[in-house]
N, CA, C and O atoms as a GROMACS GRO file, in nm:
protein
  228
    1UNK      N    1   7.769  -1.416  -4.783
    1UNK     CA    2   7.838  -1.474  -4.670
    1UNK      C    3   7.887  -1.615  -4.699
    1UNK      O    4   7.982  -1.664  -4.639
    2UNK      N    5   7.801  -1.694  -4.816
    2UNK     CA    6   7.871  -1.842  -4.844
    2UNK      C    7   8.014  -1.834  -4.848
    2UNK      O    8   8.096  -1.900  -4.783
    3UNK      N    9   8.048  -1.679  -4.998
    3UNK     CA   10   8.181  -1.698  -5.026
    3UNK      C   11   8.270  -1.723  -4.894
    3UNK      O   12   8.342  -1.823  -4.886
    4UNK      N   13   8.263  -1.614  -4.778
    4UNK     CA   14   8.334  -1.690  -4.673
    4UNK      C   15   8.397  -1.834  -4.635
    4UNK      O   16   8.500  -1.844  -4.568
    5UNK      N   17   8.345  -1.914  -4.672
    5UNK     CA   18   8.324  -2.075  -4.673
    5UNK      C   19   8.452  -2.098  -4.747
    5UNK      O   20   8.552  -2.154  -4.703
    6UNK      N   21   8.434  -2.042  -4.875
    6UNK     CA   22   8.567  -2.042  -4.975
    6UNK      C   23   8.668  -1.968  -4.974
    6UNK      O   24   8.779  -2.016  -4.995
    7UNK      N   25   8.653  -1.861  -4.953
    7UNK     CA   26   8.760  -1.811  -4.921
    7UNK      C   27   8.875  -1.791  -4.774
    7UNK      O   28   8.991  -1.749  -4.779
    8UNK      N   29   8.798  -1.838  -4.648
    8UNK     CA   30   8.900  -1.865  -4.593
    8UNK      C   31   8.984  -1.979  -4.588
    8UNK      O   32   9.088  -1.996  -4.526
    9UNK      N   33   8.910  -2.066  -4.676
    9UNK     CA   34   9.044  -2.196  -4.667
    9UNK      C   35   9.149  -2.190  -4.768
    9UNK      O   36   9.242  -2.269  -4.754
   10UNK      N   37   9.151  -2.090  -4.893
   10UNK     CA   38   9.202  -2.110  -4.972
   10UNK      C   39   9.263  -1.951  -4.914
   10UNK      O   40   9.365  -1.947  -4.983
   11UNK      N   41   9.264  -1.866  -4.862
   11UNK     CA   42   9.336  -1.739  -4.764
   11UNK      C   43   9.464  -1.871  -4.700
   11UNK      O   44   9.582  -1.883  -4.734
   12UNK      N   45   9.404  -1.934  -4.625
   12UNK     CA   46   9.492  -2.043  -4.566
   12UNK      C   47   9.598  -2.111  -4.599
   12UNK      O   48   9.708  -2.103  -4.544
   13UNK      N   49   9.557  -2.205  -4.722
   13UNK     CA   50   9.641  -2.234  -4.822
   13UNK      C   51   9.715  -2.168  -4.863
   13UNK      O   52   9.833  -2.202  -4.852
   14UNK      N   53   9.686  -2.055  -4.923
   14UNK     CA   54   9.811  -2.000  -4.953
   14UNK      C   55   9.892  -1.916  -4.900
   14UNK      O   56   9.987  -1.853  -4.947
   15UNK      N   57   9.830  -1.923  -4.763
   15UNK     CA   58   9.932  -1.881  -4.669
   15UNK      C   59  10.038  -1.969  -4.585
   15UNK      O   60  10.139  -1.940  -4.520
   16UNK      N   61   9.972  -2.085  -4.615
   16UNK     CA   62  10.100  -2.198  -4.578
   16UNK      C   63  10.183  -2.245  -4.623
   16UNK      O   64  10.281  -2.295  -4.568
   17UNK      N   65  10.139  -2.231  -4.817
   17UNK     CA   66  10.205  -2.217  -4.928
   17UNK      C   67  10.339  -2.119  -4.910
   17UNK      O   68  10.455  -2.149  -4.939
   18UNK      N   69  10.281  -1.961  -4.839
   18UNK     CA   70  10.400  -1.890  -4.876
   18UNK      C   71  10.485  -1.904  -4.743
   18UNK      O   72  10.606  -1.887  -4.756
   19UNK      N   73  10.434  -1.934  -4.613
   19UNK     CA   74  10.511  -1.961  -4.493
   19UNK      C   75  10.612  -2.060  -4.557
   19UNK      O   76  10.726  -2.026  -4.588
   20UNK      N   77  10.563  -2.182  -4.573
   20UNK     CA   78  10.670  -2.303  -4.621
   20UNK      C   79  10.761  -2.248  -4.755
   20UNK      O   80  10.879  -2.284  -4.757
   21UNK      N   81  10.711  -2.162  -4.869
   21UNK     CA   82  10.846  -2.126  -4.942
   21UNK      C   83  10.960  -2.028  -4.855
   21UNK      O   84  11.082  -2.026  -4.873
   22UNK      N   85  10.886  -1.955  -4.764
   22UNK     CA   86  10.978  -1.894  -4.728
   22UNK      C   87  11.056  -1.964  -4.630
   22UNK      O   88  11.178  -1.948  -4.640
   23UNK      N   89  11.005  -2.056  -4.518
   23UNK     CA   90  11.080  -2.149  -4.457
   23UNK      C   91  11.156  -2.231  -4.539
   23UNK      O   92  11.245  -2.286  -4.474
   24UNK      N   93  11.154  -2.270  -4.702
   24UNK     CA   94  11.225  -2.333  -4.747
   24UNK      C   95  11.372  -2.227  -4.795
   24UNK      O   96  11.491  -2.256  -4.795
   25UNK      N   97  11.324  -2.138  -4.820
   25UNK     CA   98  11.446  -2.058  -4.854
   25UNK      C   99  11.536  -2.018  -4.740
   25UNK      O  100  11.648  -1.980  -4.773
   26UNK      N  101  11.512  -2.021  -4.642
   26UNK     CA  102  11.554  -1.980  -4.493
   26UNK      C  103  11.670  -2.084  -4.519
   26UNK      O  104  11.782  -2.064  -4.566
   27UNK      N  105  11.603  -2.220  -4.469
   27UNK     CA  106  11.720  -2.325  -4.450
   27UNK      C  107  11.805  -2.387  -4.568
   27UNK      O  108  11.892  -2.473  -4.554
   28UNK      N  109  11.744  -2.302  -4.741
   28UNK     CA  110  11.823  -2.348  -4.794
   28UNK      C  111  11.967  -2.288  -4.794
   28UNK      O  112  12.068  -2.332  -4.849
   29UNK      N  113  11.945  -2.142  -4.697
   29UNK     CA  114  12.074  -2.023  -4.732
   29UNK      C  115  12.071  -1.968  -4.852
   29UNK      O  116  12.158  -1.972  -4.939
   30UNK      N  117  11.939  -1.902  -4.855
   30UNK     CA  118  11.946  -1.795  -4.957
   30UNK      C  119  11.982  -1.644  -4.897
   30UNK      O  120  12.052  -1.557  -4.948
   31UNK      N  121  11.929  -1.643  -4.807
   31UNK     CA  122  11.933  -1.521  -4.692
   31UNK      C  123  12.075  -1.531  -4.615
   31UNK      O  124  12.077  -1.474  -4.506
   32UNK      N  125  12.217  -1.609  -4.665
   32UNK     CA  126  12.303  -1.628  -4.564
   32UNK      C  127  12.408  -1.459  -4.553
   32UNK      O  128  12.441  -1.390  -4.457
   33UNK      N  129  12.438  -1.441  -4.741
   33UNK     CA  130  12.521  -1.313  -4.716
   33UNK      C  131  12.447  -1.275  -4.855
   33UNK      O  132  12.428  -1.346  -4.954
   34UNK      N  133  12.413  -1.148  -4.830
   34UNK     CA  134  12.365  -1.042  -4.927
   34UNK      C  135  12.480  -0.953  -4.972
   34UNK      O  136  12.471  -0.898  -5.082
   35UNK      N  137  12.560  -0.940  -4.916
   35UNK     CA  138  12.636  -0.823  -4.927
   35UNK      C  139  12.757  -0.873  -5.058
   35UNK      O  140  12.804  -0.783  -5.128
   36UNK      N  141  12.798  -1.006  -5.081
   36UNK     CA  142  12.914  -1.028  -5.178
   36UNK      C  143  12.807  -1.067  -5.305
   36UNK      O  144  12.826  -0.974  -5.383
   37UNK      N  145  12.738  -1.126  -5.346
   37UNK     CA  146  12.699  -1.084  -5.479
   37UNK      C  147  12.681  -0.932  -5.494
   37UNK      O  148  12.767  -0.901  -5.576
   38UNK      N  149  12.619  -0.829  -5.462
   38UNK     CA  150  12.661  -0.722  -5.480
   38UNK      C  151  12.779  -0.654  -5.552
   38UNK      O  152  12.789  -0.593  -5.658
   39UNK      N  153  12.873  -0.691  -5.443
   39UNK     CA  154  13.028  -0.631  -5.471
   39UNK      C  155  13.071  -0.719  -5.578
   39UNK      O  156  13.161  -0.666  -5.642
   40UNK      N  157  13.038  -0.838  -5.621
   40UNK     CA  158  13.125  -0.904  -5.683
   40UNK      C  159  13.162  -0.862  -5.890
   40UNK      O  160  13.241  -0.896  -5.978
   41UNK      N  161  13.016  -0.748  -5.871
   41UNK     CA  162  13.056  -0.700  -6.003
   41UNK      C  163  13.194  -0.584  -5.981
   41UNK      O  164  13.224  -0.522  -6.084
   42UNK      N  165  13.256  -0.561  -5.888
   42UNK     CA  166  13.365  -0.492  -5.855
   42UNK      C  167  13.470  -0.533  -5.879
   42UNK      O  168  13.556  -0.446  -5.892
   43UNK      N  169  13.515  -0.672  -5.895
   43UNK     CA  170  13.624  -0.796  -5.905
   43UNK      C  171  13.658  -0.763  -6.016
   43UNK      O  172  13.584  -0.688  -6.079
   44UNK      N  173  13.777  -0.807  -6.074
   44UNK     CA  174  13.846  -0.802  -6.189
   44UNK      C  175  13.869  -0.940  -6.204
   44UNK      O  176  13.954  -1.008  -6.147
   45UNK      N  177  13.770  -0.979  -6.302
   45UNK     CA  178  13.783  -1.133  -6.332
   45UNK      C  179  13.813  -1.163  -6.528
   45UNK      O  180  13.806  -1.261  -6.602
   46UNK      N  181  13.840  -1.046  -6.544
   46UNK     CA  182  13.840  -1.042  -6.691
   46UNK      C  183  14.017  -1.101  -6.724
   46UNK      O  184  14.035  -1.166  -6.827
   47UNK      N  185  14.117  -1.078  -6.646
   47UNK     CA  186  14.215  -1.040  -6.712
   47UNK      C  187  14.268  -1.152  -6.783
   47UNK      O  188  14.385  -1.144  -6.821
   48UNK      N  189  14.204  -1.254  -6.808
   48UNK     CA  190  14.258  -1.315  -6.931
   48UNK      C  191  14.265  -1.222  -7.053
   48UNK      O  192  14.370  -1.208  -7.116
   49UNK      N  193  14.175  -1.171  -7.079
   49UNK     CA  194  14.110  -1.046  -7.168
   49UNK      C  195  14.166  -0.980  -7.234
   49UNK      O  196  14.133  -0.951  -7.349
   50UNK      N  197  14.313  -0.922  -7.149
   50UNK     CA  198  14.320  -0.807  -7.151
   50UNK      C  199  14.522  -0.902  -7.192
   50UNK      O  200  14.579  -0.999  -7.142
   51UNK      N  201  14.560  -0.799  -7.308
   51UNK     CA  202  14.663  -0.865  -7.429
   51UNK      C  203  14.774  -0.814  -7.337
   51UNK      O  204  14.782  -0.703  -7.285
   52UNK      N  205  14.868  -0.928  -7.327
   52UNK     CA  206  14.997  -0.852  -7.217
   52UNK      C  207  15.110  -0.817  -7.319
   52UNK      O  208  15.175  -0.712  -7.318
   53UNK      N  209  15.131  -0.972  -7.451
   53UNK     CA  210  15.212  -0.923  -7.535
   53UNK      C  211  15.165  -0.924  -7.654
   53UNK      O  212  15.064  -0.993  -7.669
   54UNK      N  213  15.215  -0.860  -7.764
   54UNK     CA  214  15.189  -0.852  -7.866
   54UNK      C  215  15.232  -0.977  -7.950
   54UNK      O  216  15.336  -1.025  -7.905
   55UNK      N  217  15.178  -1.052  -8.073
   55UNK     CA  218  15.272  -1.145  -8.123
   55UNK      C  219  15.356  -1.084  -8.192
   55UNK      O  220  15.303  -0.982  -8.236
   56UNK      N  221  15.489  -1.098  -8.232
   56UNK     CA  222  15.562  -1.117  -8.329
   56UNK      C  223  15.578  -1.142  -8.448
   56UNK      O  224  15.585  -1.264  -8.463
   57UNK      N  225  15.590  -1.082  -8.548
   57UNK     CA  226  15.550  -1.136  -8.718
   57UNK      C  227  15.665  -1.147  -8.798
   57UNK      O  228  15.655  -1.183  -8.915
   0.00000   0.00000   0.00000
């Protein structure tokens, strides 16, 4: 029954630990839009890439 002693304050701790990371991520706007990183591997961002003319020799 001692352990009790120890273990609920440190149950505590790190439960205020993970309340406050997650309150920190809240207001940093990590959670604002989920949905466009997703899609954004869909974009065509290559076309420098891609050869329009040939050179000339």
């Amino acid at each position: 029954m001692d352990i009790l002693l120890l273990l609920i304050p440190v149950t505590m701790f790190l439960l205020s630990v993970g309340v406050a990371l997650f309150w920190w991520t809240v207001r940093s706007g990590q959670y604002d839009d989920l949905d466009s990183p997703a899609q954004r591997i869909l974009f065509d961002d290559d076309d420098h890439l891609i050869p329009t003319k040939r050179p000339k020799n």
